[in-house]
KOLMI-734899 format. One line per field, with one value per residue (C-alpha): residue number from 1; x, y, z. Coordinates in Angstrom, 2 decimals. Example, Ala and Ser with C-alpha at 12.3 -4.5 7.8 and 13.67 -1.06 7.14 Angstrom:
2
num: 1,2 .
X: 12.30,13.67 .
Y: -4.50,-1.06 .
Z: 7.80,7.14 .
//
This chain:
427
num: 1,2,3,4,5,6,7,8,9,10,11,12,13,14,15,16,17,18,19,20,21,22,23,24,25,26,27,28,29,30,31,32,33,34,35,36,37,38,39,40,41,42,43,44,45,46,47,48,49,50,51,52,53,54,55,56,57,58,59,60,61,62,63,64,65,66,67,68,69,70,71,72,73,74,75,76,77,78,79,80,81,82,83,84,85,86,87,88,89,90,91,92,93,94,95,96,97,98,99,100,101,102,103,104,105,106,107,108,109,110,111,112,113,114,115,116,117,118,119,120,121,122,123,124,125,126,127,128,129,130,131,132,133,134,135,136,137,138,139,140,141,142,143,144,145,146,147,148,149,150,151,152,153,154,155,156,157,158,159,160,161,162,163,164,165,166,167,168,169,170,171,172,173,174,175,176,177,178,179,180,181,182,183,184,185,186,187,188,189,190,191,192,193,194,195,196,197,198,199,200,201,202,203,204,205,206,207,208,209,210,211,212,213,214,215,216,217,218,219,220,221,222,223,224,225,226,227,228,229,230,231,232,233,234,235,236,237,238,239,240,241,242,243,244,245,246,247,248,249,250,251,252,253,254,255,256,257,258,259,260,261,262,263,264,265,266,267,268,269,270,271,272,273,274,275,276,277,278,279,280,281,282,283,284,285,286,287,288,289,290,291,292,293,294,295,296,297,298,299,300,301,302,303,304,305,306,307,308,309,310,311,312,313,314,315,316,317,318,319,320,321,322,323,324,325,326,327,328,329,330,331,332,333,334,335,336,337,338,339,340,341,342,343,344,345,346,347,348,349,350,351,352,353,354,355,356,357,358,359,360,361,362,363,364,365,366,367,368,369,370,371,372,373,374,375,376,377,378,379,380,381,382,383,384,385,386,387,388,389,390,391,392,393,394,395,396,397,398,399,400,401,402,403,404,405,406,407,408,409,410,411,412,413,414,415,416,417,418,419,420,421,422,423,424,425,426,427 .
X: 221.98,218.46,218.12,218.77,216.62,214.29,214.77,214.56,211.02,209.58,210.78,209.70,206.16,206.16,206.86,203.91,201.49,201.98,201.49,198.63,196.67,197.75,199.25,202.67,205.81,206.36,209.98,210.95,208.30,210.25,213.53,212.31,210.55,213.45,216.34,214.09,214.33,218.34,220.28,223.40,221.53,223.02,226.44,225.92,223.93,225.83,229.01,228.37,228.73,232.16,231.48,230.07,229.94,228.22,227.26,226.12,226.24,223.05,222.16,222.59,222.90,219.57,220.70,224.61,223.14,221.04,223.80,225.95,223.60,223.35,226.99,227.04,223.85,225.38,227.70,225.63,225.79,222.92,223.23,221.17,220.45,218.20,216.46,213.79,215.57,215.13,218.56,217.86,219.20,216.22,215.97,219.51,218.02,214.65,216.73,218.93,216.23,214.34,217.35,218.10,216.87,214.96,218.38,220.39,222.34,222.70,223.88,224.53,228.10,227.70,225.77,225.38,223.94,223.08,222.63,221.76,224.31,223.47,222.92,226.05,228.09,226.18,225.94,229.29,231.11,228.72,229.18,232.74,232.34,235.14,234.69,232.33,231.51,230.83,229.48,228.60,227.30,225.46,222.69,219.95,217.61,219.35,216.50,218.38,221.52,223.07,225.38,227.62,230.78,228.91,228.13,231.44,233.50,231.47,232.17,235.63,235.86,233.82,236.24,239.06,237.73,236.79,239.19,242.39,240.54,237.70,238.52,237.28,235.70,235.25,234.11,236.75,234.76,232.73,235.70,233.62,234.66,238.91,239.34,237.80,240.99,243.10,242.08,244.53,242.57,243.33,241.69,240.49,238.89,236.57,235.69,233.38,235.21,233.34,230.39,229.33,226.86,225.33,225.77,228.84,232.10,234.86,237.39,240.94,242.42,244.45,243.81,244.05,241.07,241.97,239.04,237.37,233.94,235.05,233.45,229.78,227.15,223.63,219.82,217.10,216.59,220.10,223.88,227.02,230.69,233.68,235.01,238.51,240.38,244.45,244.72,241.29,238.82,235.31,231.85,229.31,225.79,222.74,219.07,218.33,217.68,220.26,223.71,224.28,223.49,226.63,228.54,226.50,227.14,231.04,231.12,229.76,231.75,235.02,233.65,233.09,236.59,238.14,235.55,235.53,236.08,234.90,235.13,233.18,230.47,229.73,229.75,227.66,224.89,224.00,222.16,219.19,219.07,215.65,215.21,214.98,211.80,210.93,214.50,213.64,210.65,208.70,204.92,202.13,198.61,195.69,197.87,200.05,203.47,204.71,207.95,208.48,211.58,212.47,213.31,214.52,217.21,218.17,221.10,218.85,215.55,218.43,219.57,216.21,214.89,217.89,216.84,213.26,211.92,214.00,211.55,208.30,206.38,202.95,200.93,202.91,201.80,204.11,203.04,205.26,204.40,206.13,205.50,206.85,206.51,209.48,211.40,210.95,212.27,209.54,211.94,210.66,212.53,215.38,212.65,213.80,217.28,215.77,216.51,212.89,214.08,215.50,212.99,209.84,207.23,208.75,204.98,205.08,201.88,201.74,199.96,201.52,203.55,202.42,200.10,201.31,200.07,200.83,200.29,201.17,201.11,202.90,201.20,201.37,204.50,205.35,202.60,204.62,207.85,206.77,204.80,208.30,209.87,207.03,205.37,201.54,199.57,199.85,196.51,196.74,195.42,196.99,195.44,198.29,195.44,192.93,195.92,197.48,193.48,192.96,196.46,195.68,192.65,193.42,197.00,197.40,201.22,203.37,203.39,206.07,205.90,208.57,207.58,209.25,209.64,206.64,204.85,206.42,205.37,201.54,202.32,203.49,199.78,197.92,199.91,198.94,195.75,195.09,197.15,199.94,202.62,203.13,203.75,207.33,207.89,207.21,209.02 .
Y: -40.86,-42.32,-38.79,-36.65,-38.66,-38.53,-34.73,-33.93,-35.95,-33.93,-30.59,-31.16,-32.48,-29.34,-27.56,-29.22,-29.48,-25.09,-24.35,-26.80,-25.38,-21.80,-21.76,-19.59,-20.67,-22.93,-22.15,-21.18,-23.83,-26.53,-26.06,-25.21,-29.16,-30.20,-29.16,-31.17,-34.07,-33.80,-31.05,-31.40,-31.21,-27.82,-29.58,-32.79,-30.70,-27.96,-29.76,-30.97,-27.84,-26.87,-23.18,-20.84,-17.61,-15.85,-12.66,-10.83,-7.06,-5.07,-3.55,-4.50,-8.51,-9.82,-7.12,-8.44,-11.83,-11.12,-9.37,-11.97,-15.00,-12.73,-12.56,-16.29,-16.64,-14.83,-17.18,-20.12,-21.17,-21.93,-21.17,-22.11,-19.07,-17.79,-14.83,-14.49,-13.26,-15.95,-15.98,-17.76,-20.98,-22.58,-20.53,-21.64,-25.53,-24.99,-24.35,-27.14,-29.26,-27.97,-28.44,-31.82,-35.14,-37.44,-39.57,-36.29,-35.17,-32.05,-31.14,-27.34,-25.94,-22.59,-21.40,-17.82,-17.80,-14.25,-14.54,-12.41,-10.85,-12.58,-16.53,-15.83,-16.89,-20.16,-21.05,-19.94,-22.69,-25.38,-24.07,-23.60,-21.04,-20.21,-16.52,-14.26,-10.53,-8.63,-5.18,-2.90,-3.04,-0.51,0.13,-2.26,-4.01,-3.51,-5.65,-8.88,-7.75,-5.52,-2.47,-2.46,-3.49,-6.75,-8.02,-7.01,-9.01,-12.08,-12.28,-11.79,-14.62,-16.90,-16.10,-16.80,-20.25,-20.53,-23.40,-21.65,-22.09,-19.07,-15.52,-12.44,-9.51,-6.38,-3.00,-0.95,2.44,1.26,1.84,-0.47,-3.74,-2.68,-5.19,-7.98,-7.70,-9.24,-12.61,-14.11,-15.31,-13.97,-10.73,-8.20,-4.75,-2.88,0.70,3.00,6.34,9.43,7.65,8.54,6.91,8.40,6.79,4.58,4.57,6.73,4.36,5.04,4.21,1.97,-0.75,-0.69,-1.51,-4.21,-3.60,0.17,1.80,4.79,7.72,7.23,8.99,8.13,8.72,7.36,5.21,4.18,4.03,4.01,3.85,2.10,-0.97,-1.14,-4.50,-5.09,-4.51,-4.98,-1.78,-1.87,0.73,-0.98,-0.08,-0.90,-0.37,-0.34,3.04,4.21,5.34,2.73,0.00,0.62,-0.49,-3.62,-4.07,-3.31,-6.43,-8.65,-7.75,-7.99,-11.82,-12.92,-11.59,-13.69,-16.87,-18.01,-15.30,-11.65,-10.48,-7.40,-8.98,-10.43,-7.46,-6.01,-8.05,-6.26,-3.66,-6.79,-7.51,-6.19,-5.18,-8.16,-8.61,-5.42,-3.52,-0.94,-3.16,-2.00,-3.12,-1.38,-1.30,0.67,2.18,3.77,2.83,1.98,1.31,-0.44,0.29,-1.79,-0.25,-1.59,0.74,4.10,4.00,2.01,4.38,7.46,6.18,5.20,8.40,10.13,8.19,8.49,12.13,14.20,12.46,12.86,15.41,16.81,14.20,11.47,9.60,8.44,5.38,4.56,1.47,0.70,-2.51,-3.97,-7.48,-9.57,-9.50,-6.25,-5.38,-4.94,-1.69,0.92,3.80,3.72,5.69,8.94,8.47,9.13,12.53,13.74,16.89,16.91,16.28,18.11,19.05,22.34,23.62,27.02,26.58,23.62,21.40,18.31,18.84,14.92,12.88,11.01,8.24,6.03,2.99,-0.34,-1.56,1.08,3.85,6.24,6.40,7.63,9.97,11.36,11.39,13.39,15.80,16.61,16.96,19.95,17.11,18.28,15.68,12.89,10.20,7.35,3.79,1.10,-1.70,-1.54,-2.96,-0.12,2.50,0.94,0.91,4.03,5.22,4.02,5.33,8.68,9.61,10.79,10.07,7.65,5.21,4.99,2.60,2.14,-0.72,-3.10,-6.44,-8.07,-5.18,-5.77,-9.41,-8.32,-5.82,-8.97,-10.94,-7.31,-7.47,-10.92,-10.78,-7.66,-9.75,-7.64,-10.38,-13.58,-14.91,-14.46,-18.31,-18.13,-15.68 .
Z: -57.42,-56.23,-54.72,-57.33,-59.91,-57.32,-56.57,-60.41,-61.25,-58.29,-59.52,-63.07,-61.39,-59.72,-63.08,-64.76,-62.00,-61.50,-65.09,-66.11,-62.90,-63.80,-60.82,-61.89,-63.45,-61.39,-60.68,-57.35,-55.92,-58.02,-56.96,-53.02,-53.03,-54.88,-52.36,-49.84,-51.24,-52.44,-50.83,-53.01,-55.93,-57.46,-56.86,-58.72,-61.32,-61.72,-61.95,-65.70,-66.98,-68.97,-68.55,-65.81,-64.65,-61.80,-61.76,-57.96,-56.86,-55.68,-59.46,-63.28,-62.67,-64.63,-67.74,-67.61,-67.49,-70.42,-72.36,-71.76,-73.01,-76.09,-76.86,-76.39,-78.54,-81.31,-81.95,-81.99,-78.49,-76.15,-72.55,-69.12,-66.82,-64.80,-66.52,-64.82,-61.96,-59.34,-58.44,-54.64,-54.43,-55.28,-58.25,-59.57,-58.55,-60.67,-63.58,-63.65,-63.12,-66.27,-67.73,-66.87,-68.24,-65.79,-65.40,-64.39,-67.52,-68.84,-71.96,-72.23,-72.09,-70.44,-67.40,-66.26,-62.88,-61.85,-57.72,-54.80,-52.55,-49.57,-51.43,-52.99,-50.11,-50.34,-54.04,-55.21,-53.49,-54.64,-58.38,-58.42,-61.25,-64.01,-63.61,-61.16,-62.09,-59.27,-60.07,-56.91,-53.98,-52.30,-49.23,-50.51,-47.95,-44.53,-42.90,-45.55,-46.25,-43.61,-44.39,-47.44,-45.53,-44.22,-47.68,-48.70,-46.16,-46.14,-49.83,-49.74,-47.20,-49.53,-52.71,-50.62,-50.24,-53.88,-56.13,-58.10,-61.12,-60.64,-62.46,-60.83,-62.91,-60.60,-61.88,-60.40,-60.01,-57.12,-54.41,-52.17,-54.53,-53.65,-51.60,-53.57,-55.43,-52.52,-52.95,-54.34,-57.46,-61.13,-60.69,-63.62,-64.11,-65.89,-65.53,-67.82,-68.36,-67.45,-65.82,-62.14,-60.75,-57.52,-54.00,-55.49,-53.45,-54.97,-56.05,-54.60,-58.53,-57.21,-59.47,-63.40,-65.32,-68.21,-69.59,-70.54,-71.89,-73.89,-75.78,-74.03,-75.96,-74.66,-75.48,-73.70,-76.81,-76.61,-75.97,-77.61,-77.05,-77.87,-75.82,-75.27,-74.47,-75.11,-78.68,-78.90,-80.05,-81.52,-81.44,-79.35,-79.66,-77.04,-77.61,-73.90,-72.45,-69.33,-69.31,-66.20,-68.67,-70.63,-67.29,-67.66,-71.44,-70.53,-67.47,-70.28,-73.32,-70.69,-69.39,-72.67,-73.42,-70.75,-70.68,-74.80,-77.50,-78.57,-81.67,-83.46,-84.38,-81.69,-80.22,-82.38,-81.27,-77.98,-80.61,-81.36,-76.91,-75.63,-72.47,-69.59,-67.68,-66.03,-67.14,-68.85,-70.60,-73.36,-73.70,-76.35,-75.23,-77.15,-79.12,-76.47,-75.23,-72.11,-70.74,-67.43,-64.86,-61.89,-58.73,-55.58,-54.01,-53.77,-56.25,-58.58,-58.47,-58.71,-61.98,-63.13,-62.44,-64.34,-67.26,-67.11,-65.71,-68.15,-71.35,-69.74,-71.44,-70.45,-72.42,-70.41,-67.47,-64.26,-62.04,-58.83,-57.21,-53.93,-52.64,-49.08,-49.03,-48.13,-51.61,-51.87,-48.01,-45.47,-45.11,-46.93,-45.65,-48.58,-50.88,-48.36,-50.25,-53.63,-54.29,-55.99,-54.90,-58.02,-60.23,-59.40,-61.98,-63.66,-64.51,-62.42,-61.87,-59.89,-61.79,-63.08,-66.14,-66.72,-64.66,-61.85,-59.58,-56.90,-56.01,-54.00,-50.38,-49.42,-51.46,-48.88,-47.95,-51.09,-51.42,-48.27,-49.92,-52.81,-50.66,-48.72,-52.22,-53.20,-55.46,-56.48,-54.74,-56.87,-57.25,-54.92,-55.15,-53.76,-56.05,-59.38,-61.66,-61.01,-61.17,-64.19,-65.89,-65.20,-66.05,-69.43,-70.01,-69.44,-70.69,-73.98,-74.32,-72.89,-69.70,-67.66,-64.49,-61.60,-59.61,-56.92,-57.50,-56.04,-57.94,-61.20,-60.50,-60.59,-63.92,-65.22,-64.86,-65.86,-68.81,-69.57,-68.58,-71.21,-74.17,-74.07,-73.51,-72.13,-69.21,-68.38,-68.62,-71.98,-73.05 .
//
């Protein structure tokens, strides 16, 4: 107990020490100095928790994760989670410990821990969940992860060792997931009807989904459709742009089905969620809007780009920001996978029917990508604050941005450096 008392005044040091210096949140550095000092502190942490549910796959986890808390919030309930997105295991550690008292007890009744595919097969048996949603899993960053059959097996072996007690929620139209379902845990389904998503696995419709997204009309304001459980049927409604995000809405409507209660009201609440940091975020600055998309994978920048290029218009401008540092892949060959092909300026002149730029450490690269693709030659700068500035400055319309992580991180300071928001902490 010494240690984890120990562990926990560090961590919340940490916390203090990072913000008061302007340092950063403070968050992963808390729980990394933290594990140090007691390894088995997300054990003895998390295990005073009623309630918890995981949520892992290679897209959609911070959205389902925010979704989720909402359904929860609606009724009353506070939850702990991760929404920033640091879903390492010294992410998960941080926020226990800011949850925590100095003496070790924590209070809340639910946890929703969204976590990375490869930490996964570490956290999950030190959490023990109730119930873990597992939502795709595609070719992300081979240089972490491996191929899609690697991450796949090794978490099959790591539900198998899971206690009786944990659910499984799978999202039976990614074909990859089939064998998740032969674990012998209490297994359900969820499938959107009519929804492809490009580069998922045809599923082999073997399994049933007990839970279904029906009668999908989307915008890029919005989505609606009708979620379908038992005997249980209500119109949902979601203010976040992207038909994919309906798959998300579906995963949480069908966990908070099975973990606690839904009812339509309840339901109803996804309609108030705004976006999660960097998903489909929406900022205003001078007058203009901007909206900010997260992309870190071929199947991800696909769908993003599906949402996003068909509502530019020529008074719009485009910023892509490709970063390479390591939590963003030092990989940066998946961007060859995007099919731009399909979304070229349609001006028959050649000129931009908006104004696009890019930027990042990689910059280049994807200069060279849209050059192969018949792109006009977009403007390049590598620094995001100078691109963003002058990205401002000069549209007339709207801003859209699709960064990387590590380059969403430094949107997030330009952001709060300008007044725009605050910092993500805060939030």
């Amino acid at each position: 107990m010494f240690k984890t008392i120990a562990a926990i005044f560090l961590g919340k040091l940490t916390f203090f020490l990072s913000r008061t210096l302007k340092l950063g949140g403070g968050f992963a550095a808390s729980g990394l100095y933290a594990l140090k000092v007691d390894s088995n502190l997300i054990q003895g942490l998390s295990s005073q928790i009623p309630k918890q549910i995981i949520i892992t796959g290679t897209n959609g986890k911070t959205t389902t994760s925010g979704m989720l808390a909402q359904l929860y919030k609606s009724e009353g309930i506070e939850v702990i989670r991760n929404k920033t997105g640091s879903n390492l295991e010294r992410g998960i550690a941080s926020v226990l410990i800011k949850h925590a008292s100095l003496n070790g007890k924590i209070k809340e009744q639910v946890a929703i821990w969204e976590v990375d595919e490869a930490a996964f097969n570490t956290l999950a048996p030190k959490i023990k969940p109730d119930l873990i949603i597992l939502l795709n899993v595609y070719r992300d960053q081979l240089d972490r992860y491996g191929e899609v059959d690697s991450i796949v097996n090794k978490w099959l072996n790591t539900l198998k060792k899971l206690p009786d007690k944990t659910k499984l929620l799978i999202n039976t139209d990614d074909g990859s997931l089939n064998s998740l379902a032969k674990t012998g845990k209490e297994t359900y389904n969820f499938t959107v009807e009519g929804l492809t998503i490009p580069g998922e696995k045809k599923s082999s419709g073997i399994r049933k989904a007990d839970f279904k997204a029906v009668d999908l009309k989307t915008t890029f304001s919005d989505s609606d459709f009708h979620f379908i459980a038992d005997k249980f049927n209500t119109p949902v409604s979601i203010s976040i742009p992207g038909d994919y995000n309906v798959c998300n809405a579906t995963a949480a409507l069908a966990a908070k089905y099975l973990i606690g209660n839904l009812n339509e009201s309840q339901a109803g609440s996804l309609k108030d969620l705004s976006s999660s940091f960097g998903r489909s975020e929406k900022f205003l600055l001078n007058g203009k809007e901007g909206y900010i998309f997260l992309i870190k994978n071929p199947v991800g920048a696909t769908q993003v780009m599906q949402t996003v290029m068909p509502a530019l218009t020529p008074q719009d401008s485009l910023i892509l920001a490709l970063n390479d540092n390591f939590a963003d892949g030092k990989d940066v060959s998946w961007i060859w996978d995007i099919p731009f092909e399909s979304y070229q300026p349609s001006s028959p002149s050649g000129a931009h029917s908006y104004q696009l730029y890019v930027s990042g450490t990689r910059s280049l690269d994807m200069a060279l990508r849209l050059k192969y693709a018949d792109f006009p030659v977009p403007a390049i700068e590598s620094d995001i604050e100078q691109v963003f500035d002058k990205a401002v400055k000069s549209t007339k319309g709207r801003l859209f941005i699709l960064p990387t992580y590590t380059a969403l991180l430094e949107l997030q300071k330009i952001l709060v450096k300008k007044g725009v928001k605050k910092e993500y902490w805060k939030e």
